[in-house]
C-alpha positions as a Markdown table, in Angstrom:
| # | Residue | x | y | z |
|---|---|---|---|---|
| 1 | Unk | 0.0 | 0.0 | 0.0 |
| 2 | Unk | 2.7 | 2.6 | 0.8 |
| 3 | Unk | 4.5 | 1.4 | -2.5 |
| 4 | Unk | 1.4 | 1.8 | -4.3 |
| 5 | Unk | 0.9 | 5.7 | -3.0 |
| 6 | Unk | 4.2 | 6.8 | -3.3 |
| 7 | Unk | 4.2 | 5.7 | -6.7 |
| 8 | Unk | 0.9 | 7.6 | -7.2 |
| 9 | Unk | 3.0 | 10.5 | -5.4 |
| 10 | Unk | 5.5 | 10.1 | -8.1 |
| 11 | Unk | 3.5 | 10.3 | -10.7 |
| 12 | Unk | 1.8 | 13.9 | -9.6 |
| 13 | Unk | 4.9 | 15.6 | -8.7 |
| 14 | Unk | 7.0 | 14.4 | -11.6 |
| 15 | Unk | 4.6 | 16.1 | -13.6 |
| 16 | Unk | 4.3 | 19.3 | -11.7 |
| 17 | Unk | 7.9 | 19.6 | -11.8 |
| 18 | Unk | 7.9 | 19.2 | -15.7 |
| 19 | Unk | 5.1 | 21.3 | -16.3 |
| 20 | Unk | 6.9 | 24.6 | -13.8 |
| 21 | Unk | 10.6 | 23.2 | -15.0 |
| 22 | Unk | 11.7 | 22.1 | -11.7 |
| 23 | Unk | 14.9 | 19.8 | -11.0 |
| 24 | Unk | 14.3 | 17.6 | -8.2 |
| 25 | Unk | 18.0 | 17.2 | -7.5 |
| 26 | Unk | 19.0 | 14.8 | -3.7 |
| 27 | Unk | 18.4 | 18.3 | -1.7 |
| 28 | Unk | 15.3 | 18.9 | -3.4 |
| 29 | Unk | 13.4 | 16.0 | -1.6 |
| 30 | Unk | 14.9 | 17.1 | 2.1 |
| 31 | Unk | 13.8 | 20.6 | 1.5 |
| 32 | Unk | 10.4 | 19.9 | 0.3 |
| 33 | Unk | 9.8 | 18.1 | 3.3 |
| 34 | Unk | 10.7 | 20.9 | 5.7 |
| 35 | Unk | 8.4 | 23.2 | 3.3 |
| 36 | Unk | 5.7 | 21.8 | 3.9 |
| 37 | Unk | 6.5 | 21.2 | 7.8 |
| 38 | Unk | 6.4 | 24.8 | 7.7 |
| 39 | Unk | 2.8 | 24.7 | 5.6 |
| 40 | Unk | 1.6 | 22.7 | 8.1 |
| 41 | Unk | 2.5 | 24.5 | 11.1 |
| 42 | Unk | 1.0 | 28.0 | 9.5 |
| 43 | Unk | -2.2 | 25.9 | 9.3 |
| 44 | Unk | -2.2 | 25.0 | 12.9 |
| 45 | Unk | -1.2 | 28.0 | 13.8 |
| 46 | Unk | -4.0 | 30.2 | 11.9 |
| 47 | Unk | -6.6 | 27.4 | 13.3 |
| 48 | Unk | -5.2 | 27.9 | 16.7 |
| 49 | Unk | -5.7 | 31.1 | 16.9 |
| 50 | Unk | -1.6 | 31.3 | 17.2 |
| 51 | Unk | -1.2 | 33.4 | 12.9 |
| 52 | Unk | -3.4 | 35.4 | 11.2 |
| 53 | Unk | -6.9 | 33.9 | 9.8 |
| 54 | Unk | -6.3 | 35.5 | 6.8 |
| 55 | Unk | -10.5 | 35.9 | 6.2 |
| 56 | Unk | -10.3 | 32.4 | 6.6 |
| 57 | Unk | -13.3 | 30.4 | 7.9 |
| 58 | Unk | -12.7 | 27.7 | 11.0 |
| 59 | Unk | -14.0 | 25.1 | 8.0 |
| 60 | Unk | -11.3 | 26.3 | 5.6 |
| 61 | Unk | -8.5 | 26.4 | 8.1 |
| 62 | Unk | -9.5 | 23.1 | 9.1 |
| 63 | Unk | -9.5 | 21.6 | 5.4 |
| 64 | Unk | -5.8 | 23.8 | 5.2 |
| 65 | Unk | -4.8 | 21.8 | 7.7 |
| 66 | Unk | -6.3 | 18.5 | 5.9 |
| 67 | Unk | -4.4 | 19.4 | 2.7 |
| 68 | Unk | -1.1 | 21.1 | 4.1 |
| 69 | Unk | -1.0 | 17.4 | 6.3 |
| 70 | Unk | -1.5 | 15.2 | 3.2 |
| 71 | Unk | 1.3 | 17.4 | 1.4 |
| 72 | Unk | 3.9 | 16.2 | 4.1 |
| 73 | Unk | 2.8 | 12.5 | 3.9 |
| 74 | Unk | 3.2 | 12.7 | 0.2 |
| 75 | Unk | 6.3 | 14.4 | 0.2 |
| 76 | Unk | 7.3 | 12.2 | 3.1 |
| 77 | Unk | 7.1 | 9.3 | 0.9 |
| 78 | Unk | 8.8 | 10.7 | -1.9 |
| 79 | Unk | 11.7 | 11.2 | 0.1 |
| 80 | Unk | 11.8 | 7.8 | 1.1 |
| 81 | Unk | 11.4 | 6.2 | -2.6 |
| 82 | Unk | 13.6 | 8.3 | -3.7 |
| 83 | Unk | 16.2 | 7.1 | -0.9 |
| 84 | Unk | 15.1 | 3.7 | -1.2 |
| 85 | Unk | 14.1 | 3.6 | 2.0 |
| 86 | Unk | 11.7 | 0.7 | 2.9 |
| 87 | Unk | 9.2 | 2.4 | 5.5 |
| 88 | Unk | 7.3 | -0.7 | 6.0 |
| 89 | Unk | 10.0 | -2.4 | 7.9 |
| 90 | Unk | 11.1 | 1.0 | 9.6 |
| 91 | Unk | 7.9 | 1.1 | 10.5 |
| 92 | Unk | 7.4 | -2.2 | 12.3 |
| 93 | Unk | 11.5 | -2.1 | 13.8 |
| 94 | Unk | 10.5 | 1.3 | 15.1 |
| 95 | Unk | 7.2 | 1.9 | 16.3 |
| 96 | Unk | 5.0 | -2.0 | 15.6 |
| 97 | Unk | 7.5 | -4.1 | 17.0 |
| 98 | Unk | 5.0 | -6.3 | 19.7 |
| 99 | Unk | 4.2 | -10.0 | 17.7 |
| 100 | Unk | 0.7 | -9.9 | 17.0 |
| 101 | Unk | 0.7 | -5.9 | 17.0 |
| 102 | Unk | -0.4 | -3.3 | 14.6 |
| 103 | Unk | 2.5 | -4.1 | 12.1 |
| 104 | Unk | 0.7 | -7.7 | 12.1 |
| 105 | Unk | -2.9 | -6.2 | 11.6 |
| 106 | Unk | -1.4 | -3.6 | 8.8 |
| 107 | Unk | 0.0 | -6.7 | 6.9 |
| 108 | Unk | -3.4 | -9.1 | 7.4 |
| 109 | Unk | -4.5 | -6.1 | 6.0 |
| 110 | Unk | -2.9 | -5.8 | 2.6 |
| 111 | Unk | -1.4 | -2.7 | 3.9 |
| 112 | Unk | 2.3 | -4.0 | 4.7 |
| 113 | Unk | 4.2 | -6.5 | 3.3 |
| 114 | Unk | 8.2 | -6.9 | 2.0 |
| 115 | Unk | 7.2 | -4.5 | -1.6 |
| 116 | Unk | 5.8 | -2.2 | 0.9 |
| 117 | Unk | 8.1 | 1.2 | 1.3 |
Protein backbone atom coordinates (compact mmCIF):
# COMPACT_ATOMS: atom_id res chain seq x y z
CA UNK A 1 0.00 0.00 0.00
CA UNK A 2 2.68 2.59 0.85
CA UNK A 3 4.52 1.38 -2.51
CA UNK A 4 1.38 1.84 -4.29
CA UNK A 5 0.86 5.65 -2.98
CA UNK A 6 4.17 6.81 -3.29
CA UNK A 7 4.23 5.67 -6.66
CA UNK A 8 0.87 7.61 -7.21
CA UNK A 9 2.95 10.50 -5.42
CA UNK A 10 5.53 10.12 -8.13
CA UNK A 11 3.49 10.29 -10.72
CA UNK A 12 1.83 13.91 -9.63
CA UNK A 13 4.90 15.57 -8.75
CA UNK A 14 7.03 14.39 -11.61
CA UNK A 15 4.56 16.07 -13.62
CA UNK A 16 4.28 19.35 -11.71
CA UNK A 17 7.93 19.61 -11.79
CA UNK A 18 7.91 19.22 -15.66
CA UNK A 19 5.06 21.30 -16.30
CA UNK A 20 6.92 24.60 -13.82
CA UNK A 21 10.61 23.16 -15.01
CA UNK A 22 11.71 22.12 -11.66
CA UNK A 23 14.94 19.83 -11.03
CA UNK A 24 14.33 17.61 -8.18
CA UNK A 25 18.00 17.18 -7.48
CA UNK A 26 18.98 14.84 -3.70
CA UNK A 27 18.42 18.27 -1.66
CA UNK A 28 15.26 18.88 -3.45
CA UNK A 29 13.36 15.99 -1.58
CA UNK A 30 14.86 17.14 2.09
CA UNK A 31 13.80 20.59 1.48
CA UNK A 32 10.44 19.90 0.26
CA UNK A 33 9.76 18.12 3.35
CA UNK A 34 10.72 20.93 5.65
CA UNK A 35 8.38 23.24 3.26
CA UNK A 36 5.71 21.83 3.90
CA UNK A 37 6.51 21.22 7.81
CA UNK A 38 6.42 24.82 7.73
CA UNK A 39 2.82 24.72 5.58
CA UNK A 40 1.55 22.65 8.09
CA UNK A 41 2.47 24.52 11.11
CA UNK A 42 0.97 28.04 9.53
CA UNK A 43 -2.17 25.95 9.26
CA UNK A 44 -2.19 24.98 12.87
CA UNK A 45 -1.19 28.01 13.78
CA UNK A 46 -3.95 30.24 11.94
CA UNK A 47 -6.61 27.45 13.34
CA UNK A 48 -5.18 27.87 16.67
CA UNK A 49 -5.75 31.09 16.89
CA UNK A 50 -1.61 31.25 17.17
CA UNK A 51 -1.16 33.44 12.94
CA UNK A 52 -3.43 35.43 11.25
CA UNK A 53 -6.93 33.93 9.80
CA UNK A 54 -6.27 35.51 6.78
CA UNK A 55 -10.51 35.86 6.24
CA UNK A 56 -10.32 32.36 6.61
CA UNK A 57 -13.29 30.40 7.88
CA UNK A 58 -12.66 27.68 10.96
CA UNK A 59 -13.96 25.10 8.02
CA UNK A 60 -11.30 26.32 5.59
CA UNK A 61 -8.53 26.39 8.06
CA UNK A 62 -9.52 23.09 9.07
CA UNK A 63 -9.51 21.61 5.44
CA UNK A 64 -5.85 23.77 5.17
CA UNK A 65 -4.85 21.81 7.72
CA UNK A 66 -6.30 18.46 5.86
CA UNK A 67 -4.40 19.45 2.75
CA UNK A 68 -1.08 21.12 4.10
CA UNK A 69 -0.96 17.40 6.32
CA UNK A 70 -1.48 15.21 3.23
CA UNK A 71 1.29 17.36 1.37
CA UNK A 72 3.94 16.16 4.07
CA UNK A 73 2.85 12.50 3.93
CA UNK A 74 3.17 12.72 0.20
CA UNK A 75 6.32 14.43 0.22
CA UNK A 76 7.28 12.23 3.05
CA UNK A 77 7.11 9.32 0.87
CA UNK A 78 8.83 10.73 -1.94
CA UNK A 79 11.67 11.21 0.05
CA UNK A 80 11.80 7.85 1.12
CA UNK A 81 11.39 6.20 -2.63
CA UNK A 82 13.62 8.31 -3.74
CA UNK A 83 16.22 7.10 -0.93
CA UNK A 84 15.08 3.67 -1.16
CA UNK A 85 14.11 3.65 1.98
CA UNK A 86 11.71 0.69 2.90
CA UNK A 87 9.16 2.43 5.50
CA UNK A 88 7.35 -0.75 5.95
CA UNK A 89 10.01 -2.41 7.91
CA UNK A 90 11.15 0.97 9.59
CA UNK A 91 7.91 1.14 10.50
CA UNK A 92 7.44 -2.17 12.27
CA UNK A 93 11.50 -2.10 13.85
CA UNK A 94 10.50 1.32 15.14
CA UNK A 95 7.18 1.91 16.26
CA UNK A 96 4.98 -1.97 15.61
CA UNK A 97 7.52 -4.10 17.02
CA UNK A 98 4.99 -6.33 19.68
CA UNK A 99 4.20 -9.98 17.71
CA UNK A 100 0.67 -9.92 16.99
CA UNK A 101 0.66 -5.92 16.97
CA UNK A 102 -0.42 -3.31 14.60
CA UNK A 103 2.46 -4.13 12.05
CA UNK A 104 0.70 -7.69 12.13
CA UNK A 105 -2.91 -6.17 11.63
CA UNK A 106 -1.40 -3.59 8.83
CA UNK A 107 -0.01 -6.67 6.87
CA UNK A 108 -3.41 -9.12 7.45
CA UNK A 109 -4.51 -6.12 5.97
CA UNK A 110 -2.93 -5.77 2.62
CA UNK A 111 -1.45 -2.72 3.88
CA UNK A 112 2.34 -3.98 4.69
CA UNK A 113 4.20 -6.51 3.25
CA UNK A 114 8.19 -6.91 2.01
CA UNK A 115 7.22 -4.55 -1.58
CA UNK A 116 5.80 -2.18 0.90
CA UNK A 117 8.10 1.21 1.28
Amino acid sequence: MLRRLADQFETSSAAHVAANGIERDADWFLLKLQEEMGELTQAWNRLTGRGRAKGRSPEGMRRDLADETADLLGHLLLFARRNDIDLAAAIERKWLFQPGGAAEELRHAGCMNQSSL
